[in-house]
N, C-alpha and C positions, 0 to 999 in steps of 0.2 A: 715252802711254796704253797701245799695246800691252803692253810691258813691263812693264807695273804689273799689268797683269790678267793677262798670259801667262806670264812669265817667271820665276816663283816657284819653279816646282816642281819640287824635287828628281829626280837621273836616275830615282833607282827609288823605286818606295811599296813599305812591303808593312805593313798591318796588321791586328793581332789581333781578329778581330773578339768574340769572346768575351769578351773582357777588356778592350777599347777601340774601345766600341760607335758611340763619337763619331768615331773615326779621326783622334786628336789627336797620337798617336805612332806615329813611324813607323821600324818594327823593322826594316825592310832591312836595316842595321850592322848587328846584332844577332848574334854568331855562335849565336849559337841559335835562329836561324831561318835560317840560313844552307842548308842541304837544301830550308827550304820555296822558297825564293826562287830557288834554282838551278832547280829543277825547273820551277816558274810559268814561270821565263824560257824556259826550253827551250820549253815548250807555248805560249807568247803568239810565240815564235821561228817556230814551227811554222805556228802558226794565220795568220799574219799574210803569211808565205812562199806558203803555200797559196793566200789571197784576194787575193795582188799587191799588199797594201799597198808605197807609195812607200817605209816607214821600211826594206823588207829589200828590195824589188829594184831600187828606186834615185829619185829625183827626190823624196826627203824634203825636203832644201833649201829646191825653190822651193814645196812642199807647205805647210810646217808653220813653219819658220824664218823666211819675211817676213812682213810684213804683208797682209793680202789686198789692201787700197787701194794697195799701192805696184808692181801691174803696169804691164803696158804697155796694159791697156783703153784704154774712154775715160775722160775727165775727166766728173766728174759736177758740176753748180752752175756750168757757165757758161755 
């Protein structure tokens, strides 16, 4: 179930929103938006560096990549 819900999403988004107001396609590839996407990266690089997100100073792994039910808590329902 995780997987189904979690695991879809391509590494990068980036879209138009002027032109694809639905955000149905997603121009990342795009060498024509290739500048825009370089830049966002650098500033989400930045921003994320700053606030100690796990994904840049480290412990994304057990953060983002398991399941939250599969720690070492307790067991729940017995």
């Amino acid at each position: 179930y995780y997987r189904l819900c979690f695991a879809k999403r391509p590494p990068e988004e980036l879209y138009d929103l002027r032109r694809d107001p639905e955000q149905l396609h997603n121009v990342a590839g795009d060498p024509a938006y290739a500048a825009d996407l370089k830049s966002l990266s650098q500033r989400l690089t930045r921003e994320l560096t700053a606030t100690g997100d796990p994904r840049e100073v480290g412990g994304a792994e057990e953060t983002f990549e398991k399941p939250p039910y599969l720690g070492s808590g307790p067991r729940y329902g017995r």
